[in-house]
C-alpha positions as CSV (number, residue, x, y, z in Angstrom):
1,X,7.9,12.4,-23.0
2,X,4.8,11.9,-25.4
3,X,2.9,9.6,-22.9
4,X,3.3,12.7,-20.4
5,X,1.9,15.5,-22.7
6,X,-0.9,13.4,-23.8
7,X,-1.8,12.4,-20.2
8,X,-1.2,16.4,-19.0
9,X,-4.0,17.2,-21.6
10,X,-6.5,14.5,-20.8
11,X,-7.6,14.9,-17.3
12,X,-9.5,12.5,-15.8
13,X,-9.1,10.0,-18.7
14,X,-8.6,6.6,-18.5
15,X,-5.9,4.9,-20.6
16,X,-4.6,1.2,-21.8
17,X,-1.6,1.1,-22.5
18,X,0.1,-2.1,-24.2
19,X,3.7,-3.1,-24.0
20,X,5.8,-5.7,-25.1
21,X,7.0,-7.1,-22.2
22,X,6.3,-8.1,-18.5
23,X,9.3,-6.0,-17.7
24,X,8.4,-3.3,-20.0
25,X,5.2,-3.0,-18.0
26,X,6.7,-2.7,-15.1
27,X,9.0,-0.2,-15.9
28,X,6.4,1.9,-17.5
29,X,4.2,1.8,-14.1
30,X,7.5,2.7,-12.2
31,X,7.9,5.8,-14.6
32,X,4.4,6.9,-14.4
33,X,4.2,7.0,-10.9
34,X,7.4,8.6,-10.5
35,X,5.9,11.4,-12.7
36,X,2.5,11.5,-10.5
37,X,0.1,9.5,-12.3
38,X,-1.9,7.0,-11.3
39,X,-0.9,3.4,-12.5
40,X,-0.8,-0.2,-12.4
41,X,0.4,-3.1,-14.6
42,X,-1.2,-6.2,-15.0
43,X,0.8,-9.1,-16.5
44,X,1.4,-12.8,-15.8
45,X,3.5,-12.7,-13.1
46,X,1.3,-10.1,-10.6
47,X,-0.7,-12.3,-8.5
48,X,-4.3,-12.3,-8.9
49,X,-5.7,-9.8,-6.6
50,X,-3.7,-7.4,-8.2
51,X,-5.3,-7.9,-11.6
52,X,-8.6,-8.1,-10.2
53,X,-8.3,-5.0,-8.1
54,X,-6.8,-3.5,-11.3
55,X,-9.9,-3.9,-13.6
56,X,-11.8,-3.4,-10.8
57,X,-10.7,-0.1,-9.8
58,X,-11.0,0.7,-13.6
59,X,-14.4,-0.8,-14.1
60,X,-15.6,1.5,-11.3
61,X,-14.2,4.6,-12.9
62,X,-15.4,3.8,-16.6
63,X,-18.9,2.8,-15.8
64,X,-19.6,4.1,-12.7
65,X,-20.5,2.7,-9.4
């Protein structure tokens, strides 16, 4: 419930978000973008283009293009 009220009153923010687990990533993507926000995890077991499209796409939006 915290994550959602902080990420309601940030608009247009970028966030990192560290977990504990591969599954506890996954779960929190899930349960993100069930609640309309944009999100992708990156852990061991995603294959690589996946990661790379991840800090990609936020590369892009941090530093422009």
């Amino acid at each position: 419930m915290g994550l959602i009220i902080y990420f309601s009153a940030t608009q247009h923010a970028l966030t990192l978000v560290f977990v504990e687990t591969k599954r506890g990533a996954d779960a929190l993507e899930n349960w993100l973008l069930k609640s309309g926000f944009p999100a992708i995890a990156i852990h061991g077991d995603k294959v690589q283009l996946v990661s790379y499209s991840a800090f990609y796409f936020y590369s892009i939006l941090f530093f422009g293009s």
